[in-house]
Residue, then its C-alpha position, 0 to 999 in steps of 0.5 A: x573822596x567818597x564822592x557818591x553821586x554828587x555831580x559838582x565835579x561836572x560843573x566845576x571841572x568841566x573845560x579846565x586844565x585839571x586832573x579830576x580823580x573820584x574815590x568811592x565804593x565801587x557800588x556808588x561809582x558804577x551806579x553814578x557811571x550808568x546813570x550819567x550816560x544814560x543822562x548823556x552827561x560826558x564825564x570822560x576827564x574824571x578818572x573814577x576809582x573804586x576804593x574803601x578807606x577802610x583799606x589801605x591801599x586807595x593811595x596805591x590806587x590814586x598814584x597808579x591812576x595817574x595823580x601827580x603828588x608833585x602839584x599842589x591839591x584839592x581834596x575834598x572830603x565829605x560826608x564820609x567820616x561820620x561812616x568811619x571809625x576814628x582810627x581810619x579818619x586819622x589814619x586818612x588824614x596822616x596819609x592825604x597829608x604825606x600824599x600832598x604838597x605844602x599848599x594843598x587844601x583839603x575840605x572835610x567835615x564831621x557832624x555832631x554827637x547832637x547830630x548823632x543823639x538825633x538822626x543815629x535811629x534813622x541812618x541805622x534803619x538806612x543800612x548806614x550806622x554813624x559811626x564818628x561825631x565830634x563835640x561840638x558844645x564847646x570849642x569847635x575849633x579844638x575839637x577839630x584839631x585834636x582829631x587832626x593834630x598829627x595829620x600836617x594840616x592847619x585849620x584855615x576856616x571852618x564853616x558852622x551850621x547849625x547854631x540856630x538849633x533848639x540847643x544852640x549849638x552848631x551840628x555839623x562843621x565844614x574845615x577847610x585847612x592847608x598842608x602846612x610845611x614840614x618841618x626839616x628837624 
């Protein structure tokens, strides 16, 4: 999910009995494409889907496009909620959650309001404004499960980087969770 031009599906699929599906601007998913064969890099078992999260409709997309919401899942997430409103990273999370089995796993980050105070100039200047942070000052863990609270998932590990900084405190957060089971009230 907003996989960019990041190749670790190639590596890490290639040969293997799964469905790979990779959402992104279609803008970042043609230019990956090209670029790939003209590489010479096959990539014919990865089904690409032009989206934004921004708009609703990429889980019609996804379904269409032949994911199967019966199997248990991976989904991975990253580097794309720093580009988000906090509304539509919710809104993600609730609906990867009805969109998945108990079991699925779903990896996704977020980066600090340090990191915001810090790099926020440098990305506006890209074309790129962050627009999501969490705090990170005090509990990591609370600050991460109140942004998913409703979503269906359970925090399983989240992996710190960053604490060595000046200000000693992490700057960006890996959170690896699970789809936990739902409730039959």
């Amino acid at each position: 999910m907003g996989a960019g031009l990041d190749l670790r599906p190639l590596q890490y699929t290639k040969g293997k009995n799964v469905r790979v599906f990779e959402l992104d601007l279609e803008k970042t998913l043609t230019l990956k494409i090209k670029t790939m064969e003209k590489a010479g890099l096959q990539h014919d078992w990865i089904t690409y889907i032009p989206i934004d999260f921004n708009d609703v409709s990429w889980i019609e997309k996804l379904i269409q496009n032949g994911f199967d919401q019966s199997k248990k899942t991976y989904f991975h997430w990253e580097s794309v909620s720093v580009y988000l409103q906090k509304e539509v990273i919710k809104e993600t999370l609730n609906k990867i959650s009805k969109l998945c089995v108990q079991g699925s796993i779903l990896a996704h980050d977020f980066y600090s309001k340090i990191f915001e105070k810090v790099y926020s100039k440098t990305f506006e200047k890209m074309g790129e404004p962050l627009l999501f942070t969490i705090e990170m000052t005090e509990d990591v863990r609370n600050s991460v499960d109140a942004l998913q609270d409703e979503s269906g998932f359970i925090i399983k590990e989240l992996i710190l980087a960053g604490q060595k900084t000046n200000a000693g405190k992490p700057i960006y957060v890996i959170a690896v969770c699970e789809k936990k089971l739902e409730s039959t009230n």
